[in-house]
C-alpha positions as CSV (number, residue, x, y, z in Angstrom):
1,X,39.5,-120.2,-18.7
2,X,40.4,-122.1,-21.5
3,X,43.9,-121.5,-22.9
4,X,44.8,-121.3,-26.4
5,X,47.6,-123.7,-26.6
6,X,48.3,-127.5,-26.7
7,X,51.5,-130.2,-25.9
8,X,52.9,-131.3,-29.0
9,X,56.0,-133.6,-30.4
10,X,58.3,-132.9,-32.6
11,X,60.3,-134.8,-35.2
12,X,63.4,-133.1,-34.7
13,X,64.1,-133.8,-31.3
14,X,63.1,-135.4,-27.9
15,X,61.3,-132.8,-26.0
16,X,57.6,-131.8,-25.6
17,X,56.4,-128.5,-27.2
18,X,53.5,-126.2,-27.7
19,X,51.3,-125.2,-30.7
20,X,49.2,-122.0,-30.5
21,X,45.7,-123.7,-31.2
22,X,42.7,-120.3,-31.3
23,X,40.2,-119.0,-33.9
24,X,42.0,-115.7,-33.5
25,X,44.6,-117.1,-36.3
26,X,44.0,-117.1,-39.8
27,X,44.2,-120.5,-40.9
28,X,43.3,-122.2,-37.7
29,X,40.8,-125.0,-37.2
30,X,39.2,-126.3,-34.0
31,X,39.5,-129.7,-35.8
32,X,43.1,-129.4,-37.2
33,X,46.2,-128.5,-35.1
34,X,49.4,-126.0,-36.5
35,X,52.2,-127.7,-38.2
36,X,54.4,-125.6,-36.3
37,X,55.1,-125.0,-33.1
38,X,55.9,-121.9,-30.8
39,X,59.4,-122.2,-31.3
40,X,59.2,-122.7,-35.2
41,X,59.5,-126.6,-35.0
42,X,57.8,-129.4,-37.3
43,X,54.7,-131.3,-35.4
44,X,54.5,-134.9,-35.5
45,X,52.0,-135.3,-33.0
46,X,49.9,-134.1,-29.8
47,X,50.7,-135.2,-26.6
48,X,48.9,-135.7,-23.1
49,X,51.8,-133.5,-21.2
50,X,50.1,-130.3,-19.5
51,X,51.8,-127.1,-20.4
52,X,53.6,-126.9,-17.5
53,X,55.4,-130.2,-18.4
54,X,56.6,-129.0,-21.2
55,X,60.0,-129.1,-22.1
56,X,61.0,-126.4,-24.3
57,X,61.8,-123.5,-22.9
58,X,61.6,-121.4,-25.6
59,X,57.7,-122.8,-26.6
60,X,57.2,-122.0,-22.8
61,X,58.7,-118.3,-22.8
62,X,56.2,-117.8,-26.1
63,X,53.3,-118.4,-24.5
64,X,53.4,-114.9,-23.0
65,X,52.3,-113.1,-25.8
66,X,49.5,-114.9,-26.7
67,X,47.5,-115.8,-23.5
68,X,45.1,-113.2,-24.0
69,X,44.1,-114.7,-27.3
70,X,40.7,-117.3,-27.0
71,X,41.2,-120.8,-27.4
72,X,38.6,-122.7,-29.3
73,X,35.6,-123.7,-27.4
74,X,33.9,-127.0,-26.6
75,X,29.7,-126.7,-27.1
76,X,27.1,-129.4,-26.4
């Protein structure tokens, strides 16, 4: 399972965060990641961090309401 979310900077401080990255969004594009992250910050740029090394603890406690949500899917 795939899940619908993806490590993120921010400009506004030091820590990692999370974006909420599925087709179940209006506006959202498999291409193009969210300007704004879980916890309502700016995104300056994706990260390699897994999403359980990520640092903000309110992007973390946020991901509980969406994890039911499909992320977007990879076809060859």
């Amino acid at each position: 399972m795939t899940l619908p979310f993806h490590s993120v900077t921010s400009p506004t401080d030091q820590q990692t965060h999370l974006v909420l990255h599925t087709p179940a969004m209006p506006g959202h594009r498999p291409d193009q990641l969210p300007h704004i992250t879980l916890c309502r910050r700016l995104v300056a740029d994706p990260t390699t961090a897994s999403i359980g090394d990520v640092e903000c603890e309110r992007c973390l406690h946020a991901t509980v309401d969406f994890m039911a949500l499909p992320a977007f899917g990879v076809h060859q």
